[in-house]
Legacy VTK file of the C-alpha trace (Angstrom):
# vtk DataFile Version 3.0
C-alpha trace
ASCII
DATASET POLYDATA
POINTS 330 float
0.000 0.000 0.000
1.515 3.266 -0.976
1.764 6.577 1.130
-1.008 8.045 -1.630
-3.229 5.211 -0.663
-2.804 5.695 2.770
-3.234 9.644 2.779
-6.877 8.598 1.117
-8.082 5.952 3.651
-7.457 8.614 6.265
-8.980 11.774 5.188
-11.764 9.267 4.170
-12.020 8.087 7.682
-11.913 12.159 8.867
-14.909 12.940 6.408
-17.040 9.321 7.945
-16.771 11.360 11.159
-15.959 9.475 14.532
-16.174 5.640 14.573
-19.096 3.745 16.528
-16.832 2.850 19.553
-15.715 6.509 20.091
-19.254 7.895 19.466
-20.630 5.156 22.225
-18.192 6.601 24.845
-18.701 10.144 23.983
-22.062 9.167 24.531
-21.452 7.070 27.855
-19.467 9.430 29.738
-21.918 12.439 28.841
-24.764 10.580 29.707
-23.732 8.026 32.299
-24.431 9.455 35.437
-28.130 10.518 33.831
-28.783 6.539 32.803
-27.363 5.933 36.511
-29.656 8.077 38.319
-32.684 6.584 36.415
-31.386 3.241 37.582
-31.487 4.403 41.227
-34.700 5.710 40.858
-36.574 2.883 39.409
-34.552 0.068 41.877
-36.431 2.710 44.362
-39.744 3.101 43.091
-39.559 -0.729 43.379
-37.526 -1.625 46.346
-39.471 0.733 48.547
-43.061 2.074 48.136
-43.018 4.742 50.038
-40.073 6.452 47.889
-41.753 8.036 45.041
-44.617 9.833 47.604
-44.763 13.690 47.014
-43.825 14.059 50.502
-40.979 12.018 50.391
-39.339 13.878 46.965
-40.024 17.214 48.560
-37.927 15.471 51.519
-35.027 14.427 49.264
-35.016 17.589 47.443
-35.148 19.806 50.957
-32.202 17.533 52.542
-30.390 18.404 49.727
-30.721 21.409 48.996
-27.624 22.559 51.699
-24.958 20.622 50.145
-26.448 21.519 46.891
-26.085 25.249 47.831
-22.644 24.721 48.603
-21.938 22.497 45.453
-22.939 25.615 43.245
-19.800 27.827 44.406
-17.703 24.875 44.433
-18.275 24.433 40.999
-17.116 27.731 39.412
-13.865 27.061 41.739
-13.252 23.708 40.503
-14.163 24.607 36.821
-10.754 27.244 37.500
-8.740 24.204 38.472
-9.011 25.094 42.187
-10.691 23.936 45.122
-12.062 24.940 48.021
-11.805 23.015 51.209
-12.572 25.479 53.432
-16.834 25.381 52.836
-17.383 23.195 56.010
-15.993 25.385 58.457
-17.550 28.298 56.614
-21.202 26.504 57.144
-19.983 26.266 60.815
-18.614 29.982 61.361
-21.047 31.804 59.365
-24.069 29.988 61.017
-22.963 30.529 64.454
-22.944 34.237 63.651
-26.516 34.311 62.207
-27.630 32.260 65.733
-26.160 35.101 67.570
-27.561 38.024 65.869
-31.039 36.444 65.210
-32.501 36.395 68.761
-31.661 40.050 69.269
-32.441 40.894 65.813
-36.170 40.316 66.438
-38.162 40.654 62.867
-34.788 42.592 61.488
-33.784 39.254 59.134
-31.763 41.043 57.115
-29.621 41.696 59.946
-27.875 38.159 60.821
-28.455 37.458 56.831
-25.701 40.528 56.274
-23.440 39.436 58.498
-23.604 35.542 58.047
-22.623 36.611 54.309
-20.072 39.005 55.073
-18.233 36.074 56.639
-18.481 33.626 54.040
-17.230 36.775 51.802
-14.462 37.458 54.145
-13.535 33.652 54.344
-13.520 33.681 50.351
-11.238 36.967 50.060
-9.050 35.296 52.466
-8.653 32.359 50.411
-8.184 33.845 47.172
-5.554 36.386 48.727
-3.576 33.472 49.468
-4.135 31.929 46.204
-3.489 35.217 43.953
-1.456 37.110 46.129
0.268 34.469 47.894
0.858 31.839 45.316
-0.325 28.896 47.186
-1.907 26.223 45.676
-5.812 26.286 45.905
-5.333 23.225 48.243
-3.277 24.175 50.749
-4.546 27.705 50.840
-7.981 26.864 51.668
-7.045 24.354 54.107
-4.727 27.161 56.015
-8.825 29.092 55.823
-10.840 25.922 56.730
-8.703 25.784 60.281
-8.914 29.836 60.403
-12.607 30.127 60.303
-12.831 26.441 62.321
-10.842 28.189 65.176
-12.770 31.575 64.957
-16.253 29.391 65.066
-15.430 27.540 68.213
-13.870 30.696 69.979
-16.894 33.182 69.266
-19.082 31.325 72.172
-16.042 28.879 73.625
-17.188 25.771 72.384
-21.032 26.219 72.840
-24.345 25.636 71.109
-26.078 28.233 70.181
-30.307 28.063 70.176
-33.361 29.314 70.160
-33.731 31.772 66.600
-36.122 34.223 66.352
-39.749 33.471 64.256
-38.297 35.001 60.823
-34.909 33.425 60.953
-36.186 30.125 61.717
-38.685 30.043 58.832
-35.388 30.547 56.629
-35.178 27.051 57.003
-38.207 25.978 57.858
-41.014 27.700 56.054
-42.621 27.358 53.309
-43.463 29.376 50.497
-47.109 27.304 49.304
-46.097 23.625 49.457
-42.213 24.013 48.617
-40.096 24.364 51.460
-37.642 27.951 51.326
-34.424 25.837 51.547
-35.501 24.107 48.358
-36.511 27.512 46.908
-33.198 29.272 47.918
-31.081 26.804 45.869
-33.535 26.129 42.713
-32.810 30.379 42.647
-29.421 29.770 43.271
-29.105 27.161 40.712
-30.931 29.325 37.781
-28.584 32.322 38.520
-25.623 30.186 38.695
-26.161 28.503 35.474
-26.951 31.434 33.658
-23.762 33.831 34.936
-21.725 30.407 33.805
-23.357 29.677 30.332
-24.316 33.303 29.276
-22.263 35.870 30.329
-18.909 36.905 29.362
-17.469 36.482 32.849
-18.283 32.490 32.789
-16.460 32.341 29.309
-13.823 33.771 31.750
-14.098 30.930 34.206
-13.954 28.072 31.821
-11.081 29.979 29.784
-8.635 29.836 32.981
-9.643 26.701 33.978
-8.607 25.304 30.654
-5.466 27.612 30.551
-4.819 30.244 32.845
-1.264 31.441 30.701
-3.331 31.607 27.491
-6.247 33.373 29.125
-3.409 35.768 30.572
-2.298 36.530 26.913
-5.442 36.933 25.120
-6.374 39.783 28.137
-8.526 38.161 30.634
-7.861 39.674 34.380
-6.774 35.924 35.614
-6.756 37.826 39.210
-10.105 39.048 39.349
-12.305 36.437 37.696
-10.026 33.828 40.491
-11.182 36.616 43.545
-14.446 36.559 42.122
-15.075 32.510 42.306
-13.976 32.559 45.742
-16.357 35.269 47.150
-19.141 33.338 45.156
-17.535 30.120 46.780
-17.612 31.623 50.518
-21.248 33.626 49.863
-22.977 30.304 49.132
-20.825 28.594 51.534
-22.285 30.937 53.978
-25.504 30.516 52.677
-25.882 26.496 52.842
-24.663 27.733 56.440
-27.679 30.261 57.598
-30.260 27.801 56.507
-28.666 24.730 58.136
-28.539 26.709 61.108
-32.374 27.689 60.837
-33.630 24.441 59.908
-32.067 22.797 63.404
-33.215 26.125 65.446
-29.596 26.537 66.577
-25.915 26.681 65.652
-22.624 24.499 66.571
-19.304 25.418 65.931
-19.037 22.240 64.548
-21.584 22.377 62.159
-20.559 21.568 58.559
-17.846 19.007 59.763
-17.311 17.125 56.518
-19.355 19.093 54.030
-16.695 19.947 51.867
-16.110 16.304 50.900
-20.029 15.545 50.272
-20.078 18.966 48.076
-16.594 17.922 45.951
-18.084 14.580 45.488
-21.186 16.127 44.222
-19.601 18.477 41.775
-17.642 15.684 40.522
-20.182 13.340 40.097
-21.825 16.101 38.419
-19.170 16.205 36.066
-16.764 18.729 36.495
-13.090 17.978 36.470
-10.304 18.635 38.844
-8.570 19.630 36.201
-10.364 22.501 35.261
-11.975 23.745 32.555
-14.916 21.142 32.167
-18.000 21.495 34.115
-21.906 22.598 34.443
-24.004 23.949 37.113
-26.682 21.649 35.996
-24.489 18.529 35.803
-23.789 19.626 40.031
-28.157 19.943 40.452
-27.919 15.845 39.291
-25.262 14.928 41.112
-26.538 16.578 44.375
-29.604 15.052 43.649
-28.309 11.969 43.019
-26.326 11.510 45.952
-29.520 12.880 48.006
-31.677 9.970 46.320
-29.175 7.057 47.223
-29.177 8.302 50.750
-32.769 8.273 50.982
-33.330 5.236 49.604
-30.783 3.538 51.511
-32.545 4.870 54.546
-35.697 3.572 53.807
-34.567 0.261 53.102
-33.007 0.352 56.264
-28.949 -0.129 55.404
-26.704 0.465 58.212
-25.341 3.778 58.036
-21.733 1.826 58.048
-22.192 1.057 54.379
-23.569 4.657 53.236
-20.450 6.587 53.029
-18.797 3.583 51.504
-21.704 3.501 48.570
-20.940 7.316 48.066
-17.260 6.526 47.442
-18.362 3.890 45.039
-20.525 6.615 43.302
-17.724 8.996 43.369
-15.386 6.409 42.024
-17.213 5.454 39.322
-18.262 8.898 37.927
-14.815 9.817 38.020
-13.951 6.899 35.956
-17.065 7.689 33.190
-15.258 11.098 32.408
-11.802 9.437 32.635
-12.934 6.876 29.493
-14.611 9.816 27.774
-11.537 11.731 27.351
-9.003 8.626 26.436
LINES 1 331
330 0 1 2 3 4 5 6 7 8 9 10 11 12 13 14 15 16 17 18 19 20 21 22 23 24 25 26 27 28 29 30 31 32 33 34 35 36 37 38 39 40 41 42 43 44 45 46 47 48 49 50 51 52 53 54 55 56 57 58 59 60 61 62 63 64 65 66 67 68 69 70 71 72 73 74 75 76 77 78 79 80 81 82 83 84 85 86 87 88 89 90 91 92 93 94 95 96 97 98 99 100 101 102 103 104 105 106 107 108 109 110 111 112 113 114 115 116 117 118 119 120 121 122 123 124 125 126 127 128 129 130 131 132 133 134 135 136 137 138 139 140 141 142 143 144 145 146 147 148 149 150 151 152 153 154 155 156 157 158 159 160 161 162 163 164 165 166 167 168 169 170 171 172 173 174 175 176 177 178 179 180 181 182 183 184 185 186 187 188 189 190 191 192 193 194 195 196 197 198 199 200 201 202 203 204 205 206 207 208 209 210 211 212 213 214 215 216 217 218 219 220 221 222 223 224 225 226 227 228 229 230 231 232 233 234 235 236 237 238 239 240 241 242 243 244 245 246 247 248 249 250 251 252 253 254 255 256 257 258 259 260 261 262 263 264 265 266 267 268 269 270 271 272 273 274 275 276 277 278 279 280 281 282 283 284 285 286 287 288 289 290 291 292 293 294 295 296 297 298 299 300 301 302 303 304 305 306 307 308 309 310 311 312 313 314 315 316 317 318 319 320 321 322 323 324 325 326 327 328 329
């Protein structure tokens, strides 16, 4: 066979487009988690009756809808190649502050809302100062943060619960706005404006630019600085958030509320998609895999498992969406 032949059989093969193999794991690891999820939910329509009741999805959806808060600022910091693991003690600092300030407060919400915010904002400047400023890599930067605002939680009241909100601060998590609870309403908002300052604007373009190549973005004029300060305050303002409704959905605060949460939100985002790499990732693929993760629990809850095996299913979950978008880009 001569080189002319050859040259032939391969822009041949280049005009028949992508063979059947590669198109079935394009379309495996875009859709695997989705055909996964459907599994789930029909083993659990089956398995256990009382799973698809309305009251039982609005249950799912409102036990999720904390991590899924925190999942949503996660995700613009992962899509920049960084990570945040400072979310947990954020959830813990920044709801102990809103306990404080909501008994004296009285019908003034706004007031504990403020300042619960203003320290998920403060934790998130902190962390990107470190990680702009500073040089430090996302990961040890934020963990220097998550023992800062750790510390600061359990020395603003020594080590004790907080309790007893006032009426408006408690309905933050409790209420309900007709039949859906606020917590679920706070992150289906969340969720919308997320996904729309991602896909539409100019400053997500920004986002997925760095995460894909932060010297390249640097040379075709994106601020690398600002867009990286900016997913950190959005990181530590939701953060926060997930924080001041856990807080008034169990009518009191901890300082060590949120222990944890930052692996349960990475694990969402990931399952959701989004790479650790950078550059890949969608605020709707992090909805499913919140969801996802919130269903499994569920379910395994009302079939009874042992809560010894639940974290070990999650890792299994984890481990096997990470291998779907491994396959899809060999």
């Amino acid at each position: 066979m001569n080189t002319n032949t050859v040259a032939v059989m391969l822009r041949k093969t280049n005009q028949d487009g992508p063979s059947a193999a590669t198109r079935v794991k394009h379309f495996v690891g875009d859709y695997g988690i989705l055909i996964i999820f459907a599994a789930v939910l029909i083993f659990l329509s089956i398995a256990a009756p009382n799973f698809l009741t309305l009251e039982n999805l609005v249950n799912v959806v409102r036990q999720s809808s904390i991590i899924g808060i925190i999942a949503l600022g996660m995700t613009f910091i992962m899509i920049t190649a960084g990570i945040d693991l400072s979310v947990g003690s954020v959830v813990g600092l920044a709801g102990m502050v809103f306990a404080l300030l909501a008994p004296s407060s009285g019908n003034a919400l706004w007031i504990p809302l403020v300042a619960g915010l203003g320290v998920g904002l403060l934790v998130g400047f902190l962390s990107a100062a470190l990680v702009v400023w500073g040089k430090i890599l996302p990961f040890l930067a934020t963990l220097a943060t998550m023992a800062i605002a750790r510390t600061a939680a359990l020395v603003v009241t020594d080590g004790q619960v907080v309790s007893g909100l006032s009426g408006p601060a408690e309905w933050l998590g409790s209420g309900f706005i007709g039949p859906i609870p606020v917590p679920v309403i706070i992150f289906i908002v969340a969720a919308l404006l997320c996904d729309f300052v991602l896909s539409r604007t100019k400053f997500g373009s920004h986002v997925y630019a760095i995460g894909g190549n932060e010297e390249s973005s640097k040379k075709v004029g994106i601020s690398v600085n600002r867009v990286l300060f900016t997913v950190y305050l959005i990181g530590g303002a939701l953060a926060a958030m997930g924080g001041l409704v856990l807080t008034a959905r169990l009518d009191g605060a901890a300082p060590t509320a949120g222990l944890t949460y930052e692996l349960q939100v990475i694990a969402a985002v990931v399952i959701g998609g989004t790479s650790l790499f950078g550059g890949v990732g969608t605020i709707r693929g992090t909805v499913i895999g919140v969801l996802l993760l919130g269903v499994v629990m569920n379910g395994m809850n009302l079939l009874g498992v042992s809560s010894y095996y639940q974290q070990g299913v999650q890792g299994l979950i984890l481990a096997l969406a990470v291998l779907l978008n491994r396959w899809k880009s060999d």
